[in-house]
C-alpha positions in Angstrom: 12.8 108.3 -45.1 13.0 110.0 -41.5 13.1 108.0 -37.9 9.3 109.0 -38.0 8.4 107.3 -41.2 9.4 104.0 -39.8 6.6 104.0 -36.9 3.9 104.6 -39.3 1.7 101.6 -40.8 -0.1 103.2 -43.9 -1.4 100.1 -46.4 -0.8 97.8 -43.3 -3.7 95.7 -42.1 -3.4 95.4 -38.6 -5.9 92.6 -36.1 -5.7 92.5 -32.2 -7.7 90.2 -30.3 -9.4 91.0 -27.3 -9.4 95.2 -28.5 -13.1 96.0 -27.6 -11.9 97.5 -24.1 -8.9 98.6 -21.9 -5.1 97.8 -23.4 -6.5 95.9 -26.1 -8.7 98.9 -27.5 -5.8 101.4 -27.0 -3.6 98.9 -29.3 -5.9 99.0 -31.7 -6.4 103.0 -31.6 -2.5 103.6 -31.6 -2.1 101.2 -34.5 -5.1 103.1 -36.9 -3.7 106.4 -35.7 -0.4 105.6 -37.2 -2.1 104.6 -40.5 -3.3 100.6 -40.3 -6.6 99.4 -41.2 -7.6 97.5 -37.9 -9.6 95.0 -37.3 -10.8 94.2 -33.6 -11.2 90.8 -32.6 -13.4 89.9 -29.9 -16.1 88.0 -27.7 -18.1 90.4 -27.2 -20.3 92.2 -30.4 -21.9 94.6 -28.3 -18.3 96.6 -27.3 -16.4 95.0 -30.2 -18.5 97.1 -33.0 -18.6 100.1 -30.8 -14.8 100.2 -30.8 -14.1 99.4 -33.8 -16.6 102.1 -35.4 -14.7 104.4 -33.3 -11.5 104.1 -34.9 -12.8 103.5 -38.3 -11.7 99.6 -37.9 -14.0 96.7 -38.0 -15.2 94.0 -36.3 -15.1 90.3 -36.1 -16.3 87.9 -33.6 -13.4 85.7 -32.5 -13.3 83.2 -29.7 -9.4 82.4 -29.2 -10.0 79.5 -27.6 -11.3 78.0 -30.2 -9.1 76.8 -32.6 -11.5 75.8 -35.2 -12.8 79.6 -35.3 -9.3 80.8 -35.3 -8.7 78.7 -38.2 -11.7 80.0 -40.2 -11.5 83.6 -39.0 -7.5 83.5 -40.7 -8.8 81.7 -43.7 -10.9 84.4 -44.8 -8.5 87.0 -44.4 -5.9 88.6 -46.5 -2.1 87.7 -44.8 -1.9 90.3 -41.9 0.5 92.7 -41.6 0.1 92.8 -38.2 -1.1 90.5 -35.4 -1.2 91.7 -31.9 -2.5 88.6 -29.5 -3.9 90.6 -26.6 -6.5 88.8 -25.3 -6.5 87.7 -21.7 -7.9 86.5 -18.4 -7.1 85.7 -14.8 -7.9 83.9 -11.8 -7.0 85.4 -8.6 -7.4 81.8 -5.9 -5.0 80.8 -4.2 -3.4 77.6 -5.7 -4.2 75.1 -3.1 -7.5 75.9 -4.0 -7.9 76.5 -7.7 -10.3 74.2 -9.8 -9.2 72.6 -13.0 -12.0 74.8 -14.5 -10.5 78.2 -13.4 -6.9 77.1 -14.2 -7.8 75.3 -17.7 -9.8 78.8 -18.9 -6.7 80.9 -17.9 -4.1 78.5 -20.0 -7.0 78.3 -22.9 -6.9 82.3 -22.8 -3.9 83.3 -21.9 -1.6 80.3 -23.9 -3.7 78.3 -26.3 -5.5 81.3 -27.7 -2.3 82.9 -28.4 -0.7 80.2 -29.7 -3.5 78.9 -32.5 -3.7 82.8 -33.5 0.0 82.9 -34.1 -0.4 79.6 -36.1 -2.6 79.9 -38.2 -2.2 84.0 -39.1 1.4 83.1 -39.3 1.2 80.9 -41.5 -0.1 83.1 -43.7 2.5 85.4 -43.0 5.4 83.0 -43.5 3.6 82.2 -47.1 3.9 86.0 -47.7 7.0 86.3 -46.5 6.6 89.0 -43.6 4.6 90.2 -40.7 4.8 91.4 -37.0 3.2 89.2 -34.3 3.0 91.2 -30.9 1.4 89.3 -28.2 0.6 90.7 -24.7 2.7 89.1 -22.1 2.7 90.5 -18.5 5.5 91.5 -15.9 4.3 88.8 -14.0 5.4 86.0 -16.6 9.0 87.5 -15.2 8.1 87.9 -11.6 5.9 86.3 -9.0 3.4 88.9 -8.2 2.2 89.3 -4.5 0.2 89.6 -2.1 -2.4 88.3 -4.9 -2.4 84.7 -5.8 -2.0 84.2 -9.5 0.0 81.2 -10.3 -1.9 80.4 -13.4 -1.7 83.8 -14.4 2.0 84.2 -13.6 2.4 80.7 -15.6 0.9 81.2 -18.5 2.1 85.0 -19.2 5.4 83.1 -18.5 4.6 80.8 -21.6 3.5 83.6 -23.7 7.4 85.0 -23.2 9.3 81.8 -24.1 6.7 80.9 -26.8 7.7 83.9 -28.2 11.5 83.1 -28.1 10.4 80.2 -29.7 8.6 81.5 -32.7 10.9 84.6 -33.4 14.0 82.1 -33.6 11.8 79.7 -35.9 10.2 82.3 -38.3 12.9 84.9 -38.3 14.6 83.6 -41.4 11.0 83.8 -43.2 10.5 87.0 -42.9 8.1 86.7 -39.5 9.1 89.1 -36.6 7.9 87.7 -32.7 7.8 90.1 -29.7 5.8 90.4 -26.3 5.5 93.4 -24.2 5.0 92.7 -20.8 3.3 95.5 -18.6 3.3 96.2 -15.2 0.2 97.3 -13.1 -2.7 99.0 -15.6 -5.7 101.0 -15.3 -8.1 98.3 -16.9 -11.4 97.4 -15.2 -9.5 94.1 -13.8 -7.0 95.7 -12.1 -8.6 98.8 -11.0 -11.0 95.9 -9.4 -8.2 94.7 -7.4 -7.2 98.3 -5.8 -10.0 97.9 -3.8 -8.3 95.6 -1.2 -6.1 97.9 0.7 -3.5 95.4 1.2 -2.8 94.6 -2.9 -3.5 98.8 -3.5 -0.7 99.4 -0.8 1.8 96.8 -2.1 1.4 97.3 -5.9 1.9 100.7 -5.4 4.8 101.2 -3.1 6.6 98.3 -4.8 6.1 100.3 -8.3 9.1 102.9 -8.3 7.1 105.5 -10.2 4.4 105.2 -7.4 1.2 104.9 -9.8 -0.4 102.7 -12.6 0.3 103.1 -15.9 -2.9 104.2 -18.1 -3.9 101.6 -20.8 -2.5 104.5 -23.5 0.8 104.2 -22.2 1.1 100.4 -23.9 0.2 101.1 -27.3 3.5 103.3 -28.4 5.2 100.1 -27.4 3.1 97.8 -29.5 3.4 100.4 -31.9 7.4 99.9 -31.8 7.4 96.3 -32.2 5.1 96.2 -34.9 5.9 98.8 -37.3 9.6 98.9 -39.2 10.9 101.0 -36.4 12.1 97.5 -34.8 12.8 96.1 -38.0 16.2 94.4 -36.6 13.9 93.1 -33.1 12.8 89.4 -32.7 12.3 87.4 -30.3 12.1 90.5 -27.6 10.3 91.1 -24.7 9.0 94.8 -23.8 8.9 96.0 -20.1 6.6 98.8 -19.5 6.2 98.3 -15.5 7.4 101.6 -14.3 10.0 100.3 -12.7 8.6 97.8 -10.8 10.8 94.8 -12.1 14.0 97.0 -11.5 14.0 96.1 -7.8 
């Protein structure tokens, strides 16, 4: 077996919530490419069979915040090899002014969603005895982004990084591996939304040393890393791919 071999999924069966556009449906891409079956998990039926046709995957509706569906959706399915929690939201208001509503949907999203994917697919990988759980974290569950208000955001990609501490050091004995990766400023429709106030465009990018955004296809070779054997001796990590930016 070479390096190479390691990075490839073939047999593997592969699900990643919140894949019907931008990082998420790059993850899911990388992950067929490199042999899984993958199966795209989303809100949205319209995009979510699209891409999934596209990559030869399939489709099925998932609501993370709902643990009852999450429940279901993992009781029909086989034991993943592969669960990549991607799915994710935020609120840009500045705190003293945030409702309950817009703070609640971002934890419900961003921390609850994870966690009742990665309990109740993992326990179907602890009963099998291994599996790879790579959730979507963000550089700014490490830093306190500005000029942008975000502290839910920041918060809860925060908890996604120590929940995944948590879970690596409780499953790792079982066979279970739990990573993050944590990006920096990306080219999805939510970011590239927020370029168009000159003050955030002028601060994201001179405070990112490589100057630019990363595209949404520079996440998935990471994902790809934690996920497959090639990190077969990594748990409990969290990936920085920021260019830079939390260097400084």
């Amino acid at each position: 077996m070479t390096i190479l071999d390691l990075f490839k999924l073939d047999g593997k069966t592969a699900l990643v919530t919140g894949a019907a556009q931008g990082i998420g449906f790059e993850i899911a891409k990388g992950l067929s490419e490199a042999g899984a079956k993958v199966i795209i998990a989303d809100m949205n039926p319209e995009t979510g069979e699209a891409a999934a046709s596209s990559i030869g995957g399939r489709f099925e509706m998932l609501n993370v915040t709902d643990s009852d569906a999450v429940r279901a959706l993992a009781s029909r399915l086989s034991p993943l090899d592969v669960l990549v929690n991607n799915a994710g939201i935020v609120r840009n208001v500045p705190s003293e002014d945030i409702s309950d509503a817009d703070w609640e949907v971002v934890m419900s999203v961003n921390v609850n969603g994870v966690f009742w994917c990665c309990r109740e697919f993992g326990k179907k990988m602890l009963g099998a005895g291994k599996g790879s759980i790579v959730s979507t974290a963000s550089m700014s569950g490490l830093i306190s982004n500005h000029p942008q208000p975000q502290s839910g955001y920041n918060a809860s990609k925060a908890a996604v990084i120590h929940l995944t501490r948590s879970l690596a050091g409780e499953w790792a004995d079982r066979g279970v591996r739990v990573n993050a990766v944590a990006p920096g400023y990306t080219a999805t429709p939510m970011t590239i939304l927020g370029l168009e106030t000159p003050e955030w465009r002028e601060t994201w990018l001179k405070e990112t040393p490589m100057k630019r955004l990363a595209e949404p296809r520079e996440i998935a070779p990471a994902v790809l890393y934690l996920a497959s054997e090639a990190s077969s001796f990594v748990t409990g990590h969290t990936l920085v791919v920021d260019g830079g930016y939390t260097a400084w």
